[in-house]
DOLO-827459 format. One record per atom (N, C-alpha, C): residue in three letters; x, y negated, z negated; atom name. Coordinates in pm, 1 decimal. Layout:
pt aa:ala, x:X, y:Y, z:Z, at:CA
...
% end
This chain:
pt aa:unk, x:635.4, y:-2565.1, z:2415.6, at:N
pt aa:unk, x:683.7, y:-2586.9, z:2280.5, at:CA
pt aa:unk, x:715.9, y:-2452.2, z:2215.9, at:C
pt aa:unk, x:861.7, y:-2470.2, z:2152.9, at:N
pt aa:unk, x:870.7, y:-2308.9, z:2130.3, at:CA
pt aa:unk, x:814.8, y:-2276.9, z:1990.2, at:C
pt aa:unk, x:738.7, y:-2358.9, z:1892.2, at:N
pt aa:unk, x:657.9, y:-2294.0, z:1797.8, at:CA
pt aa:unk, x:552.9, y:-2330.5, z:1778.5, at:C
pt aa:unk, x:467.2, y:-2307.1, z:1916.3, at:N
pt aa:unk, x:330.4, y:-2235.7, z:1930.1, at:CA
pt aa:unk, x:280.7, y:-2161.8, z:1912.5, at:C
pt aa:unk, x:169.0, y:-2156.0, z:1831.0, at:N
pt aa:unk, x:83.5, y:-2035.6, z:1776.6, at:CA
pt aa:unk, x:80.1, y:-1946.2, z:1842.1, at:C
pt aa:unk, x:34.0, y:-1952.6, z:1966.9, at:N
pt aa:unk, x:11.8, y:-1890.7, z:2107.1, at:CA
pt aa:unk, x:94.4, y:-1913.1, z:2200.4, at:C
pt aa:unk, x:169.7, y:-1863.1, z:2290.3, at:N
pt aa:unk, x:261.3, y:-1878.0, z:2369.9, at:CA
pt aa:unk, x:223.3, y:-1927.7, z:2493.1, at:C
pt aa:unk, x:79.7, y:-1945.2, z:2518.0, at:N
pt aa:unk, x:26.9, y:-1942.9, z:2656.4, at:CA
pt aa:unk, x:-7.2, y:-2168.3, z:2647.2, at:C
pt aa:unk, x:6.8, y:-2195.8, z:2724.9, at:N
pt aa:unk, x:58.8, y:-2325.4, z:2724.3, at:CA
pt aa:unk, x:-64.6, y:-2367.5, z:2836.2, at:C
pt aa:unk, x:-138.8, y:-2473.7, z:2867.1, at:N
pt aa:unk, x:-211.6, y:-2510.4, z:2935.2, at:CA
pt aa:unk, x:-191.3, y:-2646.6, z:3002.5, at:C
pt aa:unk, x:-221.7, y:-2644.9, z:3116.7, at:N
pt aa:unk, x:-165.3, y:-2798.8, z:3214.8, at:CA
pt aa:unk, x:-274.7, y:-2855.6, z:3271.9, at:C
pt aa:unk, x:-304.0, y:-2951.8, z:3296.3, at:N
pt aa:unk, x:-368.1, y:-3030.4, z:3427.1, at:CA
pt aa:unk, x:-319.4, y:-3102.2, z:3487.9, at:C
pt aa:unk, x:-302.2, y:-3058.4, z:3649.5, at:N
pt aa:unk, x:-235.6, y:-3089.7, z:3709.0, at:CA
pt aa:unk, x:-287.1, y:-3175.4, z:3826.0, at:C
pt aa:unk, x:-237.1, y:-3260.1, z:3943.1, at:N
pt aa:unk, x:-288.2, y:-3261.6, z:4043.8, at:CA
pt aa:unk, x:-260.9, y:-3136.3, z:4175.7, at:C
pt aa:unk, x:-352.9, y:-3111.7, z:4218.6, at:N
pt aa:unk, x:-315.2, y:-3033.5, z:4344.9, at:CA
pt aa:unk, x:-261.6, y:-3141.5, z:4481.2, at:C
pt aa:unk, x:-155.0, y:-3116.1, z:4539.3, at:N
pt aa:unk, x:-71.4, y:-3115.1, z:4652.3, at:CA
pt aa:unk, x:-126.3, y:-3074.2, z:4772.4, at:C
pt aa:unk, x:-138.7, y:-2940.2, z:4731.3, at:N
pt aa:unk, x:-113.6, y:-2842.6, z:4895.8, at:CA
pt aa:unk, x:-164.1, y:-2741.0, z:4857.1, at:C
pt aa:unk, x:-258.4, y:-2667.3, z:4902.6, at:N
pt aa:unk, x:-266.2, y:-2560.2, z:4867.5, at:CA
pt aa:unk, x:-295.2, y:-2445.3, z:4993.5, at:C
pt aa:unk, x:-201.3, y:-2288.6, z:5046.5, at:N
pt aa:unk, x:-209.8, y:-2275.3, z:5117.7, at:CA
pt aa:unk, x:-249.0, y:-2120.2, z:5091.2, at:C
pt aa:unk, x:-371.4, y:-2064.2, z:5148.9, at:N
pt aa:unk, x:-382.4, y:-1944.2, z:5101.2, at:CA
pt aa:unk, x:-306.7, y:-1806.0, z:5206.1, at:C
pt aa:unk, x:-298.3, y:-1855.0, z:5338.5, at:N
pt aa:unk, x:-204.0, y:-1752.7, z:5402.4, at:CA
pt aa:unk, x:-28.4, y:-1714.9, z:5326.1, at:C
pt aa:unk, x:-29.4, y:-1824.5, z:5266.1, at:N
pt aa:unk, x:91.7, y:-1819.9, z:5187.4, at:CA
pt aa:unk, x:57.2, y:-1782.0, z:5063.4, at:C
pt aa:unk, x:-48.2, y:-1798.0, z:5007.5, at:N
pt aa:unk, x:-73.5, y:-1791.9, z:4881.6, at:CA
pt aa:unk, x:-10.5, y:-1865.2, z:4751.7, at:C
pt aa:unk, x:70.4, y:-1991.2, z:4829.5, at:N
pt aa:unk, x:68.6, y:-2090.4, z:4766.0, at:CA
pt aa:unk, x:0.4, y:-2203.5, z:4712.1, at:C
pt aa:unk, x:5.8, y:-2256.0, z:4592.3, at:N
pt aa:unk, x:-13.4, y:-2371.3, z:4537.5, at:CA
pt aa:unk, x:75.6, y:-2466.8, z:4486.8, at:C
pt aa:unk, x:60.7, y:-2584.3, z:4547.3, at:N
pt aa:unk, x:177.5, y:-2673.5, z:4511.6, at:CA
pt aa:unk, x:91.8, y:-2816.5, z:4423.1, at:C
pt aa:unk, x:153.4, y:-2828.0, z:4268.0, at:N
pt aa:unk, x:129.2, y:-2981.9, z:4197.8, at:CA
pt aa:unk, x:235.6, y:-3030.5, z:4138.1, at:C
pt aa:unk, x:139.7, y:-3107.7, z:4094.2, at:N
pt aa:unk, x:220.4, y:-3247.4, z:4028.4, at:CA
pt aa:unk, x:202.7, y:-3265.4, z:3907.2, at:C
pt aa:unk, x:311.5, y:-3254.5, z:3758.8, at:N
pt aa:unk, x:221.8, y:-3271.9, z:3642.5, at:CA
pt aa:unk, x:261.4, y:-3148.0, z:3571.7, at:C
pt aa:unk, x:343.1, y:-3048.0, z:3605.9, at:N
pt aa:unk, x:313.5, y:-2911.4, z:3550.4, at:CA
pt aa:unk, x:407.2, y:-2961.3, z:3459.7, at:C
pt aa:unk, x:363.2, y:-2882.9, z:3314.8, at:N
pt aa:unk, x:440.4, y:-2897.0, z:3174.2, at:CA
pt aa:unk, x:516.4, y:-2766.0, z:3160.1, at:C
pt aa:unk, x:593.5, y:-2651.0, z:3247.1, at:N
pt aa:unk, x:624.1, y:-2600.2, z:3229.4, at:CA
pt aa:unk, x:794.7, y:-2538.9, z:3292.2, at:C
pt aa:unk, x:850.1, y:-2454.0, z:3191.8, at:N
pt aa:unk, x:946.8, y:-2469.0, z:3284.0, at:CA
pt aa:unk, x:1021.2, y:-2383.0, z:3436.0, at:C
pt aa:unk, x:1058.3, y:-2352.8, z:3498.1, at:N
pt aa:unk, x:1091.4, y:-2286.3, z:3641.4, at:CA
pt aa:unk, x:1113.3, y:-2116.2, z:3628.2, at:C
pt aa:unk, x:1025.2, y:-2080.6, z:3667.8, at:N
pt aa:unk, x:1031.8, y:-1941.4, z:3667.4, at:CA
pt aa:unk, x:914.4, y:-1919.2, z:3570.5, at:C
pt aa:unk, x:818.2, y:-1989.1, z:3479.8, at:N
pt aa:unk, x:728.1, y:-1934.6, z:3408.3, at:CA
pt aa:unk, x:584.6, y:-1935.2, z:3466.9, at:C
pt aa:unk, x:532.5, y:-1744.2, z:3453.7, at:N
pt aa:unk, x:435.3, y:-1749.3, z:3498.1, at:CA
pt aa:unk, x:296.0, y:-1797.3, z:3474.6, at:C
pt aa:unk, x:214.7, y:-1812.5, z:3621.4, at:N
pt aa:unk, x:116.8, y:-1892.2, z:3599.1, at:CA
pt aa:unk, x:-0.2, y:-1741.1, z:3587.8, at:C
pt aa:unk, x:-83.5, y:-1782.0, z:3468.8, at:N
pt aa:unk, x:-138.6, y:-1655.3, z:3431.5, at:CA
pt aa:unk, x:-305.3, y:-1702.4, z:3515.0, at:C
pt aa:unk, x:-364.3, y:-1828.4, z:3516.9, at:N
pt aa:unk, x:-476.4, y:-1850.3, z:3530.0, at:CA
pt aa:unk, x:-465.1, y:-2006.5, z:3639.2, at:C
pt aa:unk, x:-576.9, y:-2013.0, z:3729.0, at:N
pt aa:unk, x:-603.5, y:-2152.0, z:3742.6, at:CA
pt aa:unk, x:-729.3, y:-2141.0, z:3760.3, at:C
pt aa:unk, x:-758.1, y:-2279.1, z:3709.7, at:N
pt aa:unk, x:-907.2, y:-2316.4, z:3726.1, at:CA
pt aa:unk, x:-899.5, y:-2476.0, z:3796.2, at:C
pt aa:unk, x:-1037.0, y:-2495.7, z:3897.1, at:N
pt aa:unk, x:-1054.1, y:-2632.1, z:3884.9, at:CA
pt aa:unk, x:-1135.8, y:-2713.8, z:3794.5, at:C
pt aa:unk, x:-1082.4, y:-2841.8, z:3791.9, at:N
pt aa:unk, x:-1096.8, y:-2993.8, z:3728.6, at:CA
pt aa:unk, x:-1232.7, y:-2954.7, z:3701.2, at:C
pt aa:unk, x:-1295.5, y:-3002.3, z:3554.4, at:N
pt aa:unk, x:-1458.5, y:-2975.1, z:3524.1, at:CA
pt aa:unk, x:-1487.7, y:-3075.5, z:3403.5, at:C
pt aa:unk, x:-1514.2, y:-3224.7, z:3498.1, at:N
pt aa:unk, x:-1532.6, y:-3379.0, z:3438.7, at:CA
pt aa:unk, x:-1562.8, y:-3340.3, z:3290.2, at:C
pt aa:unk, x:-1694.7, y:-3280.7, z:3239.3, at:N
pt aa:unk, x:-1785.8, y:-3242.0, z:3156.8, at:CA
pt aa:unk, x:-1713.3, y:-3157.9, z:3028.5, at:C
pt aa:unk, x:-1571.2, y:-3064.0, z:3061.2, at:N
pt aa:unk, x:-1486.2, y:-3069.8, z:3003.3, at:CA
pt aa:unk, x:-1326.1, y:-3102.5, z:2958.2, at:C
pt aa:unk, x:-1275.7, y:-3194.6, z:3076.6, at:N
pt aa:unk, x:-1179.2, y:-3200.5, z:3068.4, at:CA
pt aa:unk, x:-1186.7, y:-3352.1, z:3054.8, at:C
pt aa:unk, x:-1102.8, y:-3426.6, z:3051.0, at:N
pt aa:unk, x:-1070.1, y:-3592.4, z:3053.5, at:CA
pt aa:unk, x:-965.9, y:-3672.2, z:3103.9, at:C
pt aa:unk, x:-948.6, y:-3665.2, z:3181.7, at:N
pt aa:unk, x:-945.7, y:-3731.2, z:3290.9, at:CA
pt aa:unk, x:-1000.8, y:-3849.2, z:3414.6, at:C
pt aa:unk, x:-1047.4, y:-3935.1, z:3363.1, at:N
pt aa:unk, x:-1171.0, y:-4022.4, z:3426.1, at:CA
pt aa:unk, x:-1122.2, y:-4047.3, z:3587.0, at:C
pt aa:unk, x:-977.3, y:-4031.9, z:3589.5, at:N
pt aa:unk, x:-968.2, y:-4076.3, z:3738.6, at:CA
pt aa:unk, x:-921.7, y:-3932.3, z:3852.4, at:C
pt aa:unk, x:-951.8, y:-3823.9, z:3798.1, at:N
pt aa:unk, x:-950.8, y:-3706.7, z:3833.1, at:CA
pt aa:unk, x:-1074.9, y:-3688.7, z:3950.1, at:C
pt aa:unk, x:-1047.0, y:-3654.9, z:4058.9, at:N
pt aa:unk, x:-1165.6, y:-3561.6, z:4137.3, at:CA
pt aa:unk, x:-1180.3, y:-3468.3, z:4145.6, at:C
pt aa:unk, x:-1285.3, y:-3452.9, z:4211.2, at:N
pt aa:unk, x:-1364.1, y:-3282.8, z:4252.1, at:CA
pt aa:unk, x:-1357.5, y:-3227.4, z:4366.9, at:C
pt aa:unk, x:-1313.6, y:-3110.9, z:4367.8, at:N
pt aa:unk, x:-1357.0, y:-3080.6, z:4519.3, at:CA
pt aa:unk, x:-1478.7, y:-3060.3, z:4540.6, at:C
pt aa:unk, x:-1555.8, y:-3095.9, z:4634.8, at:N
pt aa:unk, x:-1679.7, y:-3064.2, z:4760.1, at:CA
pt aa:unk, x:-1739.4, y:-2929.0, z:4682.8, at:C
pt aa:unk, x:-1664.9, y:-2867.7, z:4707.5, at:N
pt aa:unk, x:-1738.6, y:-2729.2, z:4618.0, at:CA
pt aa:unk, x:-1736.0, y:-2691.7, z:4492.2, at:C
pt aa:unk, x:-1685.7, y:-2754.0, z:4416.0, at:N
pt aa:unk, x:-1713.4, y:-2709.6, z:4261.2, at:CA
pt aa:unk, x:-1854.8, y:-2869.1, z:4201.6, at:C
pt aa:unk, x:-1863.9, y:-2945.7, z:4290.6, at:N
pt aa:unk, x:-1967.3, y:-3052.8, z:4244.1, at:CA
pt aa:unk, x:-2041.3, y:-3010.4, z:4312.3, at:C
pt aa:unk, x:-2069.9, y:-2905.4, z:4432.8, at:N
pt aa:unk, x:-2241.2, y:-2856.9, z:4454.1, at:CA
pt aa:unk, x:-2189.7, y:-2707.7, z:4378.7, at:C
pt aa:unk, x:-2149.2, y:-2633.1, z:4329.2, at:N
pt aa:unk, x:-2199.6, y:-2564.5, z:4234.7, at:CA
pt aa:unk, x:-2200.5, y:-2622.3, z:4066.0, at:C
pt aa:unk, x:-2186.0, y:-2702.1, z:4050.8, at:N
pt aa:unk, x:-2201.0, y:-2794.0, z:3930.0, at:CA
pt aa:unk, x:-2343.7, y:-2868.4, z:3912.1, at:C
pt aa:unk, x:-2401.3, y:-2865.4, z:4021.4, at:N
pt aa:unk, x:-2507.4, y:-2970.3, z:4060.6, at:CA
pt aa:unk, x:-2578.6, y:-2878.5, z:4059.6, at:C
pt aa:unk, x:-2586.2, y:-2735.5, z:4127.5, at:N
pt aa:unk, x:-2672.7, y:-2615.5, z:4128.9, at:CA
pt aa:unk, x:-2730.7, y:-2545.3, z:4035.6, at:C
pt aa:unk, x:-2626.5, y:-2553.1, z:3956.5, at:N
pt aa:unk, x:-2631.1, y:-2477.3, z:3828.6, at:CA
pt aa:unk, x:-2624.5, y:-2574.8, z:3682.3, at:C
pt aa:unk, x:-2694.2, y:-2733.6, z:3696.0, at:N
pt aa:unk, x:-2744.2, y:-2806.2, z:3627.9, at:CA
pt aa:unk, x:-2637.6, y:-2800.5, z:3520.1, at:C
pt aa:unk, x:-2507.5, y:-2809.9, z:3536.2, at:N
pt aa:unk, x:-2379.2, y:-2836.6, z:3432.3, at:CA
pt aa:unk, x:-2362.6, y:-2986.7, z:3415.7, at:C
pt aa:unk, x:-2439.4, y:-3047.8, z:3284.8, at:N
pt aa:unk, x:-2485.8, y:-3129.9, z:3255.2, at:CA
pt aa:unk, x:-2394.1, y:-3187.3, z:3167.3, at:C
pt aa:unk, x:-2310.3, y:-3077.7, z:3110.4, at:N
pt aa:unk, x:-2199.1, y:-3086.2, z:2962.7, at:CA
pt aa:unk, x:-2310.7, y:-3116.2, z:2832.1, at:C
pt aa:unk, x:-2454.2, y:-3079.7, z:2848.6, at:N
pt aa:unk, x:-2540.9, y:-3120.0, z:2713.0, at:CA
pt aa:unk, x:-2592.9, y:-2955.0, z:2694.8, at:C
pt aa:unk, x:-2657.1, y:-2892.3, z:2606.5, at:N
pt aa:unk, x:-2693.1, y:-2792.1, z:2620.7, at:CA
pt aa:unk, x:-2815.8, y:-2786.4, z:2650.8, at:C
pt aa:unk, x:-2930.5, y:-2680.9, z:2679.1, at:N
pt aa:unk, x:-3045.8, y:-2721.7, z:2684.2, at:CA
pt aa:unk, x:-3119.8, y:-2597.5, z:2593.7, at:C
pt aa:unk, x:-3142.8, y:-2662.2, z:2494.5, at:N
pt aa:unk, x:-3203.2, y:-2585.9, z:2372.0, at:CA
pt aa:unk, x:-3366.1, y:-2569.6, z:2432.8, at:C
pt aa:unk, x:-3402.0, y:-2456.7, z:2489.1, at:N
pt aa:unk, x:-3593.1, y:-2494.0, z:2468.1, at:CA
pt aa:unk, x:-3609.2, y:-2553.6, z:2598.0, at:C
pt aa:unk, x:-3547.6, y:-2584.8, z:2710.2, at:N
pt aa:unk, x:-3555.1, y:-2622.6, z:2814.8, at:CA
pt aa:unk, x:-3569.2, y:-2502.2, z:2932.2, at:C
pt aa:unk, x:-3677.0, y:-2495.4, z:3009.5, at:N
pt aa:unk, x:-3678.0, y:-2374.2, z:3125.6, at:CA
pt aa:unk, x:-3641.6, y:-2425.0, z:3271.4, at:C
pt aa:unk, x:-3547.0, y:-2388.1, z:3371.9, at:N
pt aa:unk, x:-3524.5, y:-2459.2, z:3460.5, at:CA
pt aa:unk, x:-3576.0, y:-2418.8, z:3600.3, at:C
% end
């Protein structure tokens, strides 16, 4: 949108393909247009994003599970 506060624009996407000898990533979903750079990615994180029919990869739900990311805070709680 060209009168955004901030110019930096945010997507969730599905991942495709992703190939790191290439150092490609390929989705589905991107709100942006051809040739604009991608400054950041992160993966899918239930607890903040919304999406109910979204998955996880294997490794971001055992470090999610590890590190007790609950999406509640824990005020006074020792773990």
């Amino acid at each position: 949108m060209p009168v955004r506060p901030n110019p930096v624009g945010i997507s969730v996407v599905q991942m495709l393909q992703f190939s790191n000898d290439k150092g490609e990533v390929i989705v589905k979903g991107l709100d942006a247009l051809d040739g604009t750079p991608v400054l950041d990615i992160k993966p899918y994180i239930p607890n903040f994003d919304s999406y109910p029919q979204a998955s996880v990869p294997d490794w971001v739900r055992s470090h999610l599970d590890s590190h007790h990311h609950s999406g509640h805070a824990h005020h006074g709680e020792k773990h």
